[in-house]
mmJSON file of the N, C-alpha and C atoms, coordinates in Angstrom:
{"data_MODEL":{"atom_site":{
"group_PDB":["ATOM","ATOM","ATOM","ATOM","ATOM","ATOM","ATOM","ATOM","ATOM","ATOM","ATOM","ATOM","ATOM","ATOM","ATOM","ATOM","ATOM","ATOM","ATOM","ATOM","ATOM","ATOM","ATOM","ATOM","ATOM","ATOM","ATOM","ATOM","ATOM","ATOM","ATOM","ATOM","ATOM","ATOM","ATOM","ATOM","ATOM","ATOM","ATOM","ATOM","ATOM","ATOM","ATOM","ATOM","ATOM","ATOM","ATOM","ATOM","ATOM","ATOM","ATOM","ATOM","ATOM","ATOM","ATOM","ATOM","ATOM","ATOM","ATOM","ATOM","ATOM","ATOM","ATOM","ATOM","ATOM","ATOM","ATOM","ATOM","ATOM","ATOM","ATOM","ATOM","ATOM","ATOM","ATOM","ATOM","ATOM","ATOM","ATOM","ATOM","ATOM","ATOM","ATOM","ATOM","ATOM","ATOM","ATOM","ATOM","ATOM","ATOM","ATOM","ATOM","ATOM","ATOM","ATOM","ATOM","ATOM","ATOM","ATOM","ATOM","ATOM","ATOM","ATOM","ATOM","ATOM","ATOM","ATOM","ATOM","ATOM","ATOM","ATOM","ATOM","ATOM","ATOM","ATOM","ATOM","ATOM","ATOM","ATOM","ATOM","ATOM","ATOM","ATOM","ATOM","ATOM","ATOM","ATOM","ATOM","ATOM","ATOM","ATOM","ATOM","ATOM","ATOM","ATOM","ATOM","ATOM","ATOM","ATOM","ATOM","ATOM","ATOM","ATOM","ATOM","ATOM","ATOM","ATOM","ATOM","ATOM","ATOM","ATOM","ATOM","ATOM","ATOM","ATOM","ATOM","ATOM","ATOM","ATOM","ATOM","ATOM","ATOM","ATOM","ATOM","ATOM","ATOM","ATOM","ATOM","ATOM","ATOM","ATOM","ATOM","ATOM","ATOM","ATOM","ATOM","ATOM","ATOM","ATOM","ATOM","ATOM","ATOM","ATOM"],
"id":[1,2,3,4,5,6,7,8,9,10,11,12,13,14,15,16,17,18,19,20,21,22,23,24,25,26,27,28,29,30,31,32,33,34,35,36,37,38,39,40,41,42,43,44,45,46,47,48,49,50,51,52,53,54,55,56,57,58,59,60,61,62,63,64,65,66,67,68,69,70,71,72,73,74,75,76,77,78,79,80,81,82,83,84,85,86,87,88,89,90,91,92,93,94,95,96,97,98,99,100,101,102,103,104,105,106,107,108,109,110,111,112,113,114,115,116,117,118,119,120,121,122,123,124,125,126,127,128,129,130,131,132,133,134,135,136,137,138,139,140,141,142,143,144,145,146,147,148,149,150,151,152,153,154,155,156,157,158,159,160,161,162,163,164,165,166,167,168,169,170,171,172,173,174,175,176,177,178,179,180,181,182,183],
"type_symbol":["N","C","C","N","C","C","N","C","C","N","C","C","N","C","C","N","C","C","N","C","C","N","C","C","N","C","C","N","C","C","N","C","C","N","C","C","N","C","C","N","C","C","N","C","C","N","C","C","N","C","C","N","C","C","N","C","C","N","C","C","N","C","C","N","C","C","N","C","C","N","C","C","N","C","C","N","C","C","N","C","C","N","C","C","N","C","C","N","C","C","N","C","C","N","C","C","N","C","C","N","C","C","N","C","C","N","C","C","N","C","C","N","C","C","N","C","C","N","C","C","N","C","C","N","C","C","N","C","C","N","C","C","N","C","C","N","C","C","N","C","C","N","C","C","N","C","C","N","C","C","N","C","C","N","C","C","N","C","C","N","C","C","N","C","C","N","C","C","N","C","C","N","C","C","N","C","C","N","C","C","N","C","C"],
"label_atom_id":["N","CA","C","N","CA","C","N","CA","C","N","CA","C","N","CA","C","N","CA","C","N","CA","C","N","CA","C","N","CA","C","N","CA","C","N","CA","C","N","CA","C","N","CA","C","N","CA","C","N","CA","C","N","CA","C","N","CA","C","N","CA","C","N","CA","C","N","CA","C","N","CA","C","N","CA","C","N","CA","C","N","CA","C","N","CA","C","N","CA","C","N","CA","C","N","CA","C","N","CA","C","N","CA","C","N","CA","C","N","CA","C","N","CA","C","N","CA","C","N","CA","C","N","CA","C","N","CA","C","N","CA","C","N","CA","C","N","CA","C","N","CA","C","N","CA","C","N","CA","C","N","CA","C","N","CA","C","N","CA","C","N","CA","C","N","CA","C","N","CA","C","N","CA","C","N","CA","C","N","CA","C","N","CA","C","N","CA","C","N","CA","C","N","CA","C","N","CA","C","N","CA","C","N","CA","C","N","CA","C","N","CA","C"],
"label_alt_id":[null,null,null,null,null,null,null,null,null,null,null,null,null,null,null,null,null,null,null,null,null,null,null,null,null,null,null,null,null,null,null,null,null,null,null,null,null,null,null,null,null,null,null,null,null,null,null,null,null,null,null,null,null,null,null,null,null,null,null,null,null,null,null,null,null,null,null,null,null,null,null,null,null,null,null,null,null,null,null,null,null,null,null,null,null,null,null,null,null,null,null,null,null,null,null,null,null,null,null,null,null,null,null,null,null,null,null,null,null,null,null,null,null,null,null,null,null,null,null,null,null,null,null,null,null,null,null,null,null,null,null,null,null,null,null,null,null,null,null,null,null,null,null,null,null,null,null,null,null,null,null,null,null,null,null,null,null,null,null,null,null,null,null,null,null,null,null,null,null,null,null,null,null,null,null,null,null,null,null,null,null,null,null],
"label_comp_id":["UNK","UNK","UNK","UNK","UNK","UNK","UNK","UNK","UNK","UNK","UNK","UNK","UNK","UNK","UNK","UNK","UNK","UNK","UNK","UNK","UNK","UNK","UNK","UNK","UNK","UNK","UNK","UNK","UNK","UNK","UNK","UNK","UNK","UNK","UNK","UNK","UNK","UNK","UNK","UNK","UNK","UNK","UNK","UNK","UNK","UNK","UNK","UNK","UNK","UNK","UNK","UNK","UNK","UNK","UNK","UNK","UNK","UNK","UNK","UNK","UNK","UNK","UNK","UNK","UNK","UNK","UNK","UNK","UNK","UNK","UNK","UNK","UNK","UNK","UNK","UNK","UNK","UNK","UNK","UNK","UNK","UNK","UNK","UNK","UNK","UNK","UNK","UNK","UNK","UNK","UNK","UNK","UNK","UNK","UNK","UNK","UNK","UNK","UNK","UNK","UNK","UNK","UNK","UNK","UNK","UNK","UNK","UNK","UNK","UNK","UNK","UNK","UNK","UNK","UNK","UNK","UNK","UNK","UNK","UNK","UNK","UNK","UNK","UNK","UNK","UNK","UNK","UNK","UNK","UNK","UNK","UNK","UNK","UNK","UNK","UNK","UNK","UNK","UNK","UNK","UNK","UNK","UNK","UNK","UNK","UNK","UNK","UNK","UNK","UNK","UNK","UNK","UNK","UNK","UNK","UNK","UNK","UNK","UNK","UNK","UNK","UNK","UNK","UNK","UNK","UNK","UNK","UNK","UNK","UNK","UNK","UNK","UNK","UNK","UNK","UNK","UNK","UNK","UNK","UNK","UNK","UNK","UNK"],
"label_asym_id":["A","A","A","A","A","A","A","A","A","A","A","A","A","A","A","A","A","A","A","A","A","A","A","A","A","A","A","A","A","A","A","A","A","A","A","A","A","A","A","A","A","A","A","A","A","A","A","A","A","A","A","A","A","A","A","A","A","A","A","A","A","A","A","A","A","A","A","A","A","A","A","A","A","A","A","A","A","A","A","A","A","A","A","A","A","A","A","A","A","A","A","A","A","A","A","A","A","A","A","A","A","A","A","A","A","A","A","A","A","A","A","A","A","A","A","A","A","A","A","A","A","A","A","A","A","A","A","A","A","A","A","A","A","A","A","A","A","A","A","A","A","A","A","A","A","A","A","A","A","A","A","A","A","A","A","A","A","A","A","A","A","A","A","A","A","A","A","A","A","A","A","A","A","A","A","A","A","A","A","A","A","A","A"],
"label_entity_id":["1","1","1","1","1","1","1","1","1","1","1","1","1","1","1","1","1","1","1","1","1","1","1","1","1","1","1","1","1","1","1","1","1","1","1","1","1","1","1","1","1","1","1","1","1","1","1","1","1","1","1","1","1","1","1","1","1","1","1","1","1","1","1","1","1","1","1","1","1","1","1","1","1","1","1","1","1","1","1","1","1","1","1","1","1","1","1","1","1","1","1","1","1","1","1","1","1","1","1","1","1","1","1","1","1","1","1","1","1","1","1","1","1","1","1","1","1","1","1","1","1","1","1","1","1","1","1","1","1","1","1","1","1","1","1","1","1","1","1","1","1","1","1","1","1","1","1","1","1","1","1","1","1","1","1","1","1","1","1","1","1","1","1","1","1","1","1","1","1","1","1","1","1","1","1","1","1","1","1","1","1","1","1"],
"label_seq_id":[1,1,1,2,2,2,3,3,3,4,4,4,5,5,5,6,6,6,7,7,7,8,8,8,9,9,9,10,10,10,11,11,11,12,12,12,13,13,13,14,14,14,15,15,15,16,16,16,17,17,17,18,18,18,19,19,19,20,20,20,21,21,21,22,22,22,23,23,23,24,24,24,25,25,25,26,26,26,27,27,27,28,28,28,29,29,29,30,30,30,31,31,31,32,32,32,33,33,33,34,34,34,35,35,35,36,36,36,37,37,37,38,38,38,39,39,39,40,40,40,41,41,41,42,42,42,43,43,43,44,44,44,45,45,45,46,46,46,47,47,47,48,48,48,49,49,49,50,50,50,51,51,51,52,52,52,53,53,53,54,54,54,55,55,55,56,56,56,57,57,57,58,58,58,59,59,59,60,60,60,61,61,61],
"pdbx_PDB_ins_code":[null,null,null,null,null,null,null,null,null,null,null,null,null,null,null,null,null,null,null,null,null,null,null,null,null,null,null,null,null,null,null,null,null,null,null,null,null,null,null,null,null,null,null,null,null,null,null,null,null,null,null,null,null,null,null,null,null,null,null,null,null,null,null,null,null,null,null,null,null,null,null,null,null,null,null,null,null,null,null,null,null,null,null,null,null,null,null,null,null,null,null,null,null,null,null,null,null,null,null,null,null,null,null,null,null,null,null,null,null,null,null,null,null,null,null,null,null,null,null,null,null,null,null,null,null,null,null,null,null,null,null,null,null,null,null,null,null,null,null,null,null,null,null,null,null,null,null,null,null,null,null,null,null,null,null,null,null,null,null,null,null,null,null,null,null,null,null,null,null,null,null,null,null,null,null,null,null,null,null,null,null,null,null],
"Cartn_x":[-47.258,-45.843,-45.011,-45.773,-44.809,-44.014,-44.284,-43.209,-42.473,-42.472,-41.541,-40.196,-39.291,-38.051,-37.386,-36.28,-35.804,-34.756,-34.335,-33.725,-32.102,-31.862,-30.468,-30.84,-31.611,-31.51,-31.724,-32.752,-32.594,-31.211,-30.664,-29.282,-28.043,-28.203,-27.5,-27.959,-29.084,-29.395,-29.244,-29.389,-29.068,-27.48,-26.781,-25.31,-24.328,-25.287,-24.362,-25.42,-26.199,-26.616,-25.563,-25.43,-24.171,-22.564,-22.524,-21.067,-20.984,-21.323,-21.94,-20.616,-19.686,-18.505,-18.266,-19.416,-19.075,-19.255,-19.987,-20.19,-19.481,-18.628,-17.364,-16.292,-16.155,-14.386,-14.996,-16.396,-16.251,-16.468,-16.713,-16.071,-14.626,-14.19,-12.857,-12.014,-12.571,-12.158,-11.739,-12.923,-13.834,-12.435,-12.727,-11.317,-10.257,-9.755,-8.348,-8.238,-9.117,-9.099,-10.008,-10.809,-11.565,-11.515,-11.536,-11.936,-10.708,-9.865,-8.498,-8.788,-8.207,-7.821,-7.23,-7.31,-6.942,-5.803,-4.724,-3.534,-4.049,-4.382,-5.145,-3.568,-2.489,-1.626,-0.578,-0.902,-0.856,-0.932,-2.994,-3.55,-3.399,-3.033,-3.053,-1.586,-0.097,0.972,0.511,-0.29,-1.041,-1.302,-2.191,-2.716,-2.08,-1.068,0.111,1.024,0.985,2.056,1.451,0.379,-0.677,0.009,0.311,0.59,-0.785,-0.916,-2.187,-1.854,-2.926,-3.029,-3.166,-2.528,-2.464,-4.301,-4.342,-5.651,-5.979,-4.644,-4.448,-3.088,-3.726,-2.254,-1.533,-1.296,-0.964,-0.403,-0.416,-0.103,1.83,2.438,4.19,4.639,5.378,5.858,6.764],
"Cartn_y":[-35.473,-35.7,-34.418,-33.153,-32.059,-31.618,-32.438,-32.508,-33.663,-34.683,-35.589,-35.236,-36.033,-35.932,-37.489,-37.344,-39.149,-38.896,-39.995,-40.42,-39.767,-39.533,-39.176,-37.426,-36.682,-35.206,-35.063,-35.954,-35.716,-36.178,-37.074,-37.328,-36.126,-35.612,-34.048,-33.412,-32.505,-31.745,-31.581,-33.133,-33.392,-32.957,-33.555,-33.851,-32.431,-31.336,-29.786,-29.327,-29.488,-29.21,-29.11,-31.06,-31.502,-30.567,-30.577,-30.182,-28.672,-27.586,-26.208,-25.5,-26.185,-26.0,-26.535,-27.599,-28.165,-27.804,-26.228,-26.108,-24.94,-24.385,-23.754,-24.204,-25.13,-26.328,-26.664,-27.258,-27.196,-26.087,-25.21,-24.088,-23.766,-23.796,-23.637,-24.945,-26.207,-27.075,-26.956,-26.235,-26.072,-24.782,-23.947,-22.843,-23.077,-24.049,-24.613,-25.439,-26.21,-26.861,-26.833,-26.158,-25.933,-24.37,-23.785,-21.924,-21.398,-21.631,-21.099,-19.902,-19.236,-18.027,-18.996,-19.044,-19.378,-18.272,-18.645,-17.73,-17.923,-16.57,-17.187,-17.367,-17.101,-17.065,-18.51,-18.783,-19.947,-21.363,-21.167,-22.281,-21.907,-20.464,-20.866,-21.726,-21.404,-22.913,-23.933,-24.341,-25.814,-26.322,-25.02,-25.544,-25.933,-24.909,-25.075,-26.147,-26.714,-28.151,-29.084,-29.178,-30.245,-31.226,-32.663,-33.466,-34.592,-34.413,-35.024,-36.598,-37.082,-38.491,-39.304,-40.603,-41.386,-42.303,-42.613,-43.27,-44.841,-45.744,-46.465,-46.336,-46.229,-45.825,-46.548,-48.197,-48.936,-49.536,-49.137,-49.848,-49.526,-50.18,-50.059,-49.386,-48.632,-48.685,-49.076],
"Cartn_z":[-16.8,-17.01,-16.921,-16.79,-16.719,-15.49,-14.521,-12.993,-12.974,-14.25,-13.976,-14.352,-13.333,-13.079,-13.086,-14.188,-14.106,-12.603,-12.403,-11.25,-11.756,-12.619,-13.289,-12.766,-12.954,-13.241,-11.594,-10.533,-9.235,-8.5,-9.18,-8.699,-8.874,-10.163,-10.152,-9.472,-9.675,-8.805,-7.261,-6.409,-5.011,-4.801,-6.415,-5.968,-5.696,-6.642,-7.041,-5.776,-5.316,-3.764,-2.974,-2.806,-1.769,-2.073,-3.232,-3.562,-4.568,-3.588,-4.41,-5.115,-5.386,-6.528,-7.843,-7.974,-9.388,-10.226,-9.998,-11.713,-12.017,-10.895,-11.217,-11.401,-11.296,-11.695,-12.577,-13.197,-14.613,-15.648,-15.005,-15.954,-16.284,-15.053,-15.211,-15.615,-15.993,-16.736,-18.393,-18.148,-19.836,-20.366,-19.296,-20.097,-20.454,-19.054,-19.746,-20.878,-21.095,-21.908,-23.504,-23.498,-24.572,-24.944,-24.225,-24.573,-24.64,-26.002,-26.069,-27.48,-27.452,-28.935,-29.644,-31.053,-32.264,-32.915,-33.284,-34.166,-35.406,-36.216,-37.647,-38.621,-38.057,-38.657,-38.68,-37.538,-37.139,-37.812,-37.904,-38.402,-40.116,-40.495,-42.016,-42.2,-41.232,-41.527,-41.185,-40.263,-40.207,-41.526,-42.584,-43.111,-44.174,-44.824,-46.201,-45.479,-44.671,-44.541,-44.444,-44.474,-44.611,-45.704,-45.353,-47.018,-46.629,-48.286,-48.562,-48.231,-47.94,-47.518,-48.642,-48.8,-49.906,-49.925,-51.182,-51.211,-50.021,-50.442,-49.441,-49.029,-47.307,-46.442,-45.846,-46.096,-45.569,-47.065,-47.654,-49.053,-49.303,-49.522,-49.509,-51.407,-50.987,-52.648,-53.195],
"occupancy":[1.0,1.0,1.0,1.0,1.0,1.0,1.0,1.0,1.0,1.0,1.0,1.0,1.0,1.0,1.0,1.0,1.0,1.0,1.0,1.0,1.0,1.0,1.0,1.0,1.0,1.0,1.0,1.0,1.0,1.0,1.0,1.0,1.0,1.0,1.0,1.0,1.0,1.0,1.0,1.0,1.0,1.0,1.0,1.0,1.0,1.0,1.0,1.0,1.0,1.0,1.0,1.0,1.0,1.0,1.0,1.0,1.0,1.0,1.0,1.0,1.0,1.0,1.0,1.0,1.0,1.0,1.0,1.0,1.0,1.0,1.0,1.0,1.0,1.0,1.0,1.0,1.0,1.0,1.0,1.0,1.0,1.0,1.0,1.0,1.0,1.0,1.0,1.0,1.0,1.0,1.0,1.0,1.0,1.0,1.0,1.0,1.0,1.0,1.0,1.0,1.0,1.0,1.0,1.0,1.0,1.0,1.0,1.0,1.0,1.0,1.0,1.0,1.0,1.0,1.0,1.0,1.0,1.0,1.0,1.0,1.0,1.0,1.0,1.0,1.0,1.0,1.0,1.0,1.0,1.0,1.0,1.0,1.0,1.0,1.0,1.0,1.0,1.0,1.0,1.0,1.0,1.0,1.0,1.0,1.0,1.0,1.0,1.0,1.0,1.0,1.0,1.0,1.0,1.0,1.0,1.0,1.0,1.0,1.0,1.0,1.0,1.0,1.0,1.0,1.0,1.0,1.0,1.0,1.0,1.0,1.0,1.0,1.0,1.0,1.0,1.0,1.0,1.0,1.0,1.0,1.0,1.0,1.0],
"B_iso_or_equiv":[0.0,0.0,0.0,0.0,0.0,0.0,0.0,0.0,0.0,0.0,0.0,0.0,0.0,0.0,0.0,0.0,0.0,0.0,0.0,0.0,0.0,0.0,0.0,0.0,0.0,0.0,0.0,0.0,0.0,0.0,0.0,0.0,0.0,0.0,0.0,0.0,0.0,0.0,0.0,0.0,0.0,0.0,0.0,0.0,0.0,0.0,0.0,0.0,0.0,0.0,0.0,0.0,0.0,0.0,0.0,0.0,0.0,0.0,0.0,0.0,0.0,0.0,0.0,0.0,0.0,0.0,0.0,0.0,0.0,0.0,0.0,0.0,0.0,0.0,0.0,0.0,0.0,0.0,0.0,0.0,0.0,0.0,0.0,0.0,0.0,0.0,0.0,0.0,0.0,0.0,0.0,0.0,0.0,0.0,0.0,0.0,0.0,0.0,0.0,0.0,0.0,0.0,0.0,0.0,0.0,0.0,0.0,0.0,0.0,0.0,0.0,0.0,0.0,0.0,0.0,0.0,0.0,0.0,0.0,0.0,0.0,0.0,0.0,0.0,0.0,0.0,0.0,0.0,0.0,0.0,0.0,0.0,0.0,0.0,0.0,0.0,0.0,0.0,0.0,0.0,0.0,0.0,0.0,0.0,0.0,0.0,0.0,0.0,0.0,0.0,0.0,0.0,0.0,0.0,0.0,0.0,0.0,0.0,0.0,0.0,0.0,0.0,0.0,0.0,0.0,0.0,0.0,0.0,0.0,0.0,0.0,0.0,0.0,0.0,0.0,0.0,0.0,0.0,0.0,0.0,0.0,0.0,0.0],
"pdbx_formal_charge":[null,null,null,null,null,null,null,null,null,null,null,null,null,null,null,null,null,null,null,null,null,null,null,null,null,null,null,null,null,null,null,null,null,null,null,null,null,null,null,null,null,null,null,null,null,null,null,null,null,null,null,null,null,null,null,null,null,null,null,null,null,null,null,null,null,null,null,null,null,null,null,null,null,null,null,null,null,null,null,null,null,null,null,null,null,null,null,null,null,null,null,null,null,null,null,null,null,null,null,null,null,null,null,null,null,null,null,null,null,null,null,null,null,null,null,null,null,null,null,null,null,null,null,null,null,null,null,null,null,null,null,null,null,null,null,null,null,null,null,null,null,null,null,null,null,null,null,null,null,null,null,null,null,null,null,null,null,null,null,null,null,null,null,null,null,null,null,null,null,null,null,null,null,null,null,null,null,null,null,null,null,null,null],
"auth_seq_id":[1,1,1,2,2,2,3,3,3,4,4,4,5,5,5,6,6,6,7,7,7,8,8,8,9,9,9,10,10,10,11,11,11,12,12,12,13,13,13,14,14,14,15,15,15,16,16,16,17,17,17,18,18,18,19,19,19,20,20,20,21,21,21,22,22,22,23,23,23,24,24,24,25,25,25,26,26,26,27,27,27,28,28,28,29,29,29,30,30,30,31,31,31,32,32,32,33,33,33,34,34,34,35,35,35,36,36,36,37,37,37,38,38,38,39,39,39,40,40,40,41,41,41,42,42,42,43,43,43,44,44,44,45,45,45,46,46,46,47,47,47,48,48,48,49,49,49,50,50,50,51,51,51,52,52,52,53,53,53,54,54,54,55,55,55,56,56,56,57,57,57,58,58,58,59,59,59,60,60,60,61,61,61],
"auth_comp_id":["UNK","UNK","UNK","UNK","UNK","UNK","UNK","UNK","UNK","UNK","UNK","UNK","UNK","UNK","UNK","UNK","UNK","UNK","UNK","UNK","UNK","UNK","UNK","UNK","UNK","UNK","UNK","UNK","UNK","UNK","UNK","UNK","UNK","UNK","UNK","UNK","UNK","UNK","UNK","UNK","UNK","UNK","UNK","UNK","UNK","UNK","UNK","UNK","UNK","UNK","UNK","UNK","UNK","UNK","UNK","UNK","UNK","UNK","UNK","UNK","UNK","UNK","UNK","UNK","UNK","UNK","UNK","UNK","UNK","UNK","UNK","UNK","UNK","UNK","UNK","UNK","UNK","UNK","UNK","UNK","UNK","UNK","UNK","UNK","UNK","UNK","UNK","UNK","UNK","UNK","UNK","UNK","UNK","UNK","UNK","UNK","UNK","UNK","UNK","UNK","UNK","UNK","UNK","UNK","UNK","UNK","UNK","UNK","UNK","UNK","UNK","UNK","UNK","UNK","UNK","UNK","UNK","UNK","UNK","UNK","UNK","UNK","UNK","UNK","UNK","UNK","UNK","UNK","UNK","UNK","UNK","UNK","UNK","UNK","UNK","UNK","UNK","UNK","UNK","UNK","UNK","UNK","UNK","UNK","UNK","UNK","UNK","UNK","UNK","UNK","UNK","UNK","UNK","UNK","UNK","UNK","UNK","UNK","UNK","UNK","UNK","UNK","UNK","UNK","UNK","UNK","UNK","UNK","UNK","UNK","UNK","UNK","UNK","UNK","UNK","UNK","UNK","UNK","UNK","UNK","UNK","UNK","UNK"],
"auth_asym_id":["A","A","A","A","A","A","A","A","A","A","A","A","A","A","A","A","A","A","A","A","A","A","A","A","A","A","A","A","A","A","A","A","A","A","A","A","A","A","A","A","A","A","A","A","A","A","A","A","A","A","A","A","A","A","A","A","A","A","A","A","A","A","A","A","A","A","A","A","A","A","A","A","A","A","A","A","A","A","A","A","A","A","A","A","A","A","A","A","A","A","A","A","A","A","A","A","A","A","A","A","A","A","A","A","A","A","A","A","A","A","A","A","A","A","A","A","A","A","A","A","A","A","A","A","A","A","A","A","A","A","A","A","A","A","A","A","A","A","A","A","A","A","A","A","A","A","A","A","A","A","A","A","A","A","A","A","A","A","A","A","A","A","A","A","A","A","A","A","A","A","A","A","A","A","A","A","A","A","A","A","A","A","A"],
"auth_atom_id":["N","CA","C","N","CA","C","N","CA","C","N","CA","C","N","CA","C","N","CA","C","N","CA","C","N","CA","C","N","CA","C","N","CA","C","N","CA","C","N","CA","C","N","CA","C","N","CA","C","N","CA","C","N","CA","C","N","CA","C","N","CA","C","N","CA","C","N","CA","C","N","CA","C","N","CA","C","N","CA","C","N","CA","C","N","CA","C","N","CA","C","N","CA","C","N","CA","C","N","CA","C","N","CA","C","N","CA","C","N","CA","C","N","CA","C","N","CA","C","N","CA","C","N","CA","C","N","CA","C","N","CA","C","N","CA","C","N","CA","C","N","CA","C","N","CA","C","N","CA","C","N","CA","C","N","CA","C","N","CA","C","N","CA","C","N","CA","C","N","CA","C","N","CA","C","N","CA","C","N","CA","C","N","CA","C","N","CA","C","N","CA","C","N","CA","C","N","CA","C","N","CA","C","N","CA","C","N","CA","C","N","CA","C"],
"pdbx_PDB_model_num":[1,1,1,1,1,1,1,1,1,1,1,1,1,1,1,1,1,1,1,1,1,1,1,1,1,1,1,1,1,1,1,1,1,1,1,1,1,1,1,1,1,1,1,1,1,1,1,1,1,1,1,1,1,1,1,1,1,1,1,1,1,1,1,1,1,1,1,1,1,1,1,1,1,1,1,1,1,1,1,1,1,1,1,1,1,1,1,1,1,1,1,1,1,1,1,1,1,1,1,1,1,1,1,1,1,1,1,1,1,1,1,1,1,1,1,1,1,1,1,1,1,1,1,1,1,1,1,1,1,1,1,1,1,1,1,1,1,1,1,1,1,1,1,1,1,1,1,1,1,1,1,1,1,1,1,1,1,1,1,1,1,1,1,1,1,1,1,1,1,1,1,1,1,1,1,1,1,1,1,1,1,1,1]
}}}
């Protein structure tokens, strides 16, 4: 079993063959969208305006 390959990992592998850019647009997916700097100054006003959530939140007063 140590040369087996499912039909899913030979289907990638053929596919970033066929198309030798995909795993640089998803890098550069990944930056725009996930790999950003954090403002620690920032997230500490995120955090002091935070209002606490009621126990039930659908409940009227």
């Amino acid at each position: 079993m140590a040369n087996y390959e499912s039909e899913v990992t030979r289907f990638l592998k053929d596919y970033k063959k066929e198309h030798p850019g995909t795993e640089q647009a998803q890098r550069d997916g990944r930056a725009r969208l996930w790999d950003k700097s954090i403002d620690a100054e920032q997230q500490e006003g995120f955090r002091i305006a935070r209002v606490p959530q009621r126990p039930y939140v659908y409940q009227n007063d």
